[in-house]
N, CA, C and O of each residue as an XYZ file, in Angstrom:
316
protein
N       5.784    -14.678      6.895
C       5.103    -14.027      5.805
C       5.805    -12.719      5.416
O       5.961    -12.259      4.284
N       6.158    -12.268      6.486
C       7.043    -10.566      6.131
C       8.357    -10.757      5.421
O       8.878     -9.870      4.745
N       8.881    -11.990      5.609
C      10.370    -12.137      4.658
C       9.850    -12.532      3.525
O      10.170    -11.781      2.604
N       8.941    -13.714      3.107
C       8.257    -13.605      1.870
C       7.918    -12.409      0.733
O       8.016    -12.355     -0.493
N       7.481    -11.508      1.752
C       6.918    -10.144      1.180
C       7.782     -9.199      0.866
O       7.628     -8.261      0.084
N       8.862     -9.533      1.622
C      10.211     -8.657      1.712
C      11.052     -8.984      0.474
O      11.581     -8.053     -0.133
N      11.223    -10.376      0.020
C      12.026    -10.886     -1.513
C      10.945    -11.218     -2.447
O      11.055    -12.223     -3.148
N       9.707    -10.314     -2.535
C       9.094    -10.531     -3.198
C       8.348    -12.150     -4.328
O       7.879    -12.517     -5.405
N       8.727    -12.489     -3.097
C       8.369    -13.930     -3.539
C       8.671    -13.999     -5.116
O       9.574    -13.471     -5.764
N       7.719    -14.744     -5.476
C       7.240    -15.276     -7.206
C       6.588    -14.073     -7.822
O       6.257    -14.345     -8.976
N       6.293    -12.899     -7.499
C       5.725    -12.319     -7.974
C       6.561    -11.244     -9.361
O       7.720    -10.866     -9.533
N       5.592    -11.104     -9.936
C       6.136    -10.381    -11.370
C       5.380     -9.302    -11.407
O       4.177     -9.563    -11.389
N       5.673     -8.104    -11.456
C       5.116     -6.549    -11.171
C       5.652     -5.868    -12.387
O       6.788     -5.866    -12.862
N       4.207     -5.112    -12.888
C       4.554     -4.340    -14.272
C       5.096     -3.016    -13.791
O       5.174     -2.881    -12.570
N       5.490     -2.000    -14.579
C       5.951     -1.116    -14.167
C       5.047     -0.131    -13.623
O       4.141      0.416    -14.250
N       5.448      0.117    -12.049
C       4.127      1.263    -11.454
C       4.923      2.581    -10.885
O       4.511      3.231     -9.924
N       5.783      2.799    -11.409
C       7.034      4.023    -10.919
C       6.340      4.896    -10.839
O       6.506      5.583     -9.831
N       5.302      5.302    -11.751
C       4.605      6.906    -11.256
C       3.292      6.347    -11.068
O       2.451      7.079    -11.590
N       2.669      5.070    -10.384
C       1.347      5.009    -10.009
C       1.585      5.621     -8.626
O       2.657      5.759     -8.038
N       0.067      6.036     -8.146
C      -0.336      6.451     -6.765
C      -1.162      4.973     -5.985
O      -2.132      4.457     -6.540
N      -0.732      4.560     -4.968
C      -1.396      3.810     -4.345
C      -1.836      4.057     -2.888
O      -1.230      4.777     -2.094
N      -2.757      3.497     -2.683
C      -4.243      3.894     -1.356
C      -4.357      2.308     -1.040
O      -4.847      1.428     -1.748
N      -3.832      2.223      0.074
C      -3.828      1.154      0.999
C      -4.808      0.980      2.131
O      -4.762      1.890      2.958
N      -5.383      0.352      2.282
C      -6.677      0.542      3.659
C      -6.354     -0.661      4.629
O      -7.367     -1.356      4.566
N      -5.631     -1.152      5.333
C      -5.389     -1.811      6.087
C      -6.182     -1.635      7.538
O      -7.135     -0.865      7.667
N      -5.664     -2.443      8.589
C      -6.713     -2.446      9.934
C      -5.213     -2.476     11.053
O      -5.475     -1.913     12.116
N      -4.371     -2.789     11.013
C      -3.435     -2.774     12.052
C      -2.062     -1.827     11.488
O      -1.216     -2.064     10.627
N      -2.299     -0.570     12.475
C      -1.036      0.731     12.300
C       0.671      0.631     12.215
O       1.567      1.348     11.769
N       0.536     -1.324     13.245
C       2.028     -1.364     13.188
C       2.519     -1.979     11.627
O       3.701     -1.973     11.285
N       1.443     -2.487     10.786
C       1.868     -3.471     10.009
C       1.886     -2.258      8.864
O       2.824     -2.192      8.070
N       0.629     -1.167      8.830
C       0.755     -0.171      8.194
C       2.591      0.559      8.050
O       3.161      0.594      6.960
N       2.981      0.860      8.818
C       4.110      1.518      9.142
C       5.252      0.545      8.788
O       6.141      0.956      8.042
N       5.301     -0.846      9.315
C       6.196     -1.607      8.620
C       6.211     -1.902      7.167
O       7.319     -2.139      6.685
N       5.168     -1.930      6.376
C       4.996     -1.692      5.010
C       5.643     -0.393      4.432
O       6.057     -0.495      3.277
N       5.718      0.198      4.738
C       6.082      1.276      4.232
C       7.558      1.880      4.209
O       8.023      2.932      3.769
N       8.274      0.425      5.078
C       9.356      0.121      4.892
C       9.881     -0.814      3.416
O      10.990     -0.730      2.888
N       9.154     -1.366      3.136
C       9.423     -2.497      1.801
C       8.434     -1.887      0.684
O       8.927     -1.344     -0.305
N       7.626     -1.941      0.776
C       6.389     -1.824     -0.217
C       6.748     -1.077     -1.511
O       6.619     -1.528     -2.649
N       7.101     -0.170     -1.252
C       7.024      1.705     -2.174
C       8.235      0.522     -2.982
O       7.723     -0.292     -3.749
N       9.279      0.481     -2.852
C      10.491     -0.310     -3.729
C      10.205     -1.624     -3.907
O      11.172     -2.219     -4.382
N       9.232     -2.333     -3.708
C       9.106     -3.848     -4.249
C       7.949     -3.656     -5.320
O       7.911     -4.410     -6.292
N       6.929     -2.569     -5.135
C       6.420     -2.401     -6.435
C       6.949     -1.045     -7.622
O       6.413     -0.397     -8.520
N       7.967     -1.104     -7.133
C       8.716     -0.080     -8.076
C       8.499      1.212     -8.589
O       8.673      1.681     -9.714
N       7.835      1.981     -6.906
C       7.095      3.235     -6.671
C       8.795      3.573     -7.137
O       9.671      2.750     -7.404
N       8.893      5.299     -7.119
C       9.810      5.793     -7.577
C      10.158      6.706     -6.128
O      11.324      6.921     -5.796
N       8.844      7.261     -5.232
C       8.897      7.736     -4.509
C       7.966      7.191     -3.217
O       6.786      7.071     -3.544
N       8.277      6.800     -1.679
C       7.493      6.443     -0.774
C       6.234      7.501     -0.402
O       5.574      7.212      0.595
N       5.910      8.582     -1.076
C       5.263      9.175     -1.117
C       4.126      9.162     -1.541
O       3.161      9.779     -1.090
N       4.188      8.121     -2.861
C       3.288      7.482     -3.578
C       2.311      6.662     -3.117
O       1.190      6.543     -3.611
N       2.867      5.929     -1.888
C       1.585      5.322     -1.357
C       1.072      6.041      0.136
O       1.789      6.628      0.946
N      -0.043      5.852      0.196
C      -0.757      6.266      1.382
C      -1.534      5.185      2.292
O      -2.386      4.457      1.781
N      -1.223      5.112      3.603
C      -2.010      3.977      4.157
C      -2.736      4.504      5.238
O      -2.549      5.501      5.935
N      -3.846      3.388      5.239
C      -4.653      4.475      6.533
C      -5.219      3.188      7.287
O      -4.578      2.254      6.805
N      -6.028      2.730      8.150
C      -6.325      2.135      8.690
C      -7.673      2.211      9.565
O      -8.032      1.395     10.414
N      -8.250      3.236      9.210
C      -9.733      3.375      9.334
C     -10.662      3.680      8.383
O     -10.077      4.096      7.383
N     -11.957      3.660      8.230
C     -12.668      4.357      7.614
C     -12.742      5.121      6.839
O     -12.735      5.108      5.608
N     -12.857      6.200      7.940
C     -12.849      7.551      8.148
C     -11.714      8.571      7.268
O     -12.064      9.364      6.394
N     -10.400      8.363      7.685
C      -9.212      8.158      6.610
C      -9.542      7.628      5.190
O      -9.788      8.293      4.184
N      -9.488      6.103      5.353
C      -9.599      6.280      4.084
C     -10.907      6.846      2.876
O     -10.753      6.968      1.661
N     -11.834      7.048      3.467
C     -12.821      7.600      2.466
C     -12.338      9.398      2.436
O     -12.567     10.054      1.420
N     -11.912      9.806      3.216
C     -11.235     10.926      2.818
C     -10.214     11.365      1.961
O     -10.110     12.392      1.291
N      -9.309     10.169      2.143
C      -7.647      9.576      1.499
C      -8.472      9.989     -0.262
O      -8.181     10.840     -1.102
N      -9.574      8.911     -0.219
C      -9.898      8.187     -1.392
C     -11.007      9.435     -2.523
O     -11.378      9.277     -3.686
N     -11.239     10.530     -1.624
C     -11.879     11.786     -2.201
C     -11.328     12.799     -2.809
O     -11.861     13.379     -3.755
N      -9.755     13.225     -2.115
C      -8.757     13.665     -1.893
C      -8.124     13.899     -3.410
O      -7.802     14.911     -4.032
N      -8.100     12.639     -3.676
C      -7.013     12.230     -4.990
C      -7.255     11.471     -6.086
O      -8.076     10.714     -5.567
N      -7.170     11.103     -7.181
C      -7.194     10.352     -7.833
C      -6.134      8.888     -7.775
O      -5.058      8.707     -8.345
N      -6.727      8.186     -7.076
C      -5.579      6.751     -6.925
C      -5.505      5.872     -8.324
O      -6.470      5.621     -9.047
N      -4.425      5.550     -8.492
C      -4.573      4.509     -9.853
C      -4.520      3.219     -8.751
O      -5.373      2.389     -9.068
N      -3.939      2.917     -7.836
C      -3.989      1.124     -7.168
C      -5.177      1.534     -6.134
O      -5.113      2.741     -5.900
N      -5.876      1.112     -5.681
C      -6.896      0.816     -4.031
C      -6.201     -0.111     -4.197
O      -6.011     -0.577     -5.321
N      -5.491     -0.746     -2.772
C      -5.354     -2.186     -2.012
C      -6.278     -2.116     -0.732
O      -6.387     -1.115     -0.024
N      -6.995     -3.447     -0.514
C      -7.169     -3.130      0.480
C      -6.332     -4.590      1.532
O      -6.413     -5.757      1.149
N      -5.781     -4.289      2.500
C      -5.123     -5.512      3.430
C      -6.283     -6.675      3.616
O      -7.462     -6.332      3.689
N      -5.812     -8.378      3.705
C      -7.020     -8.894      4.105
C      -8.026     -8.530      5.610
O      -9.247     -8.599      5.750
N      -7.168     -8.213      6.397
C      -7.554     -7.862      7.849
C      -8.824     -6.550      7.845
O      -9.762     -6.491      8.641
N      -8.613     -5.830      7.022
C      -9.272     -4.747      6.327
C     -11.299     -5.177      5.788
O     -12.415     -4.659      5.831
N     -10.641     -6.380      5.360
C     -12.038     -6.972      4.394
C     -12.788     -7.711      5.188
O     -13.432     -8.542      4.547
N     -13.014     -7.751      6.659
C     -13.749     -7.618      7.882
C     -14.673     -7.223      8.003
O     -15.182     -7.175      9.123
């Protein structure tokens, strides 16, 4: 699934170079490996742009914090 995700499969992505994205995932290693591919397969401009968190707690803070244009949330997350 991670090399899939990695050549972006079939997918077709509009331009999000200056969106902010808020990720809520449940596992820290997969968090951190994302953040290896992610930011450049949706055509962030900067890895800065996205934020991932993996609890709660985080993210309802993450999500007070800032104005996000994407919420993702991971399926593992929707638990």
């Amino acid at each position: 699934m991670i090399s899939q995700i990695k050549t972006g499969g079939d997918a077709v992505v509009s331009d999000l170079s200056d969106a902010t994205l808020l990720v809520r995932g449940c596992d820290p290693t997969m968090a951190a490996k994302s953040r290896q591919f992610l930011p450049s397969m949706l055509g962030l401009r900067n890895p800065a742009q996205m934020v991932s968190t993996t609890d709660d707690v985080d993210f309802f803070d993450q999500l007070s914090r800032a104005k996000w244009d994407i919420v993702m949330f991971a399926p593992g997350a929707c638990r």
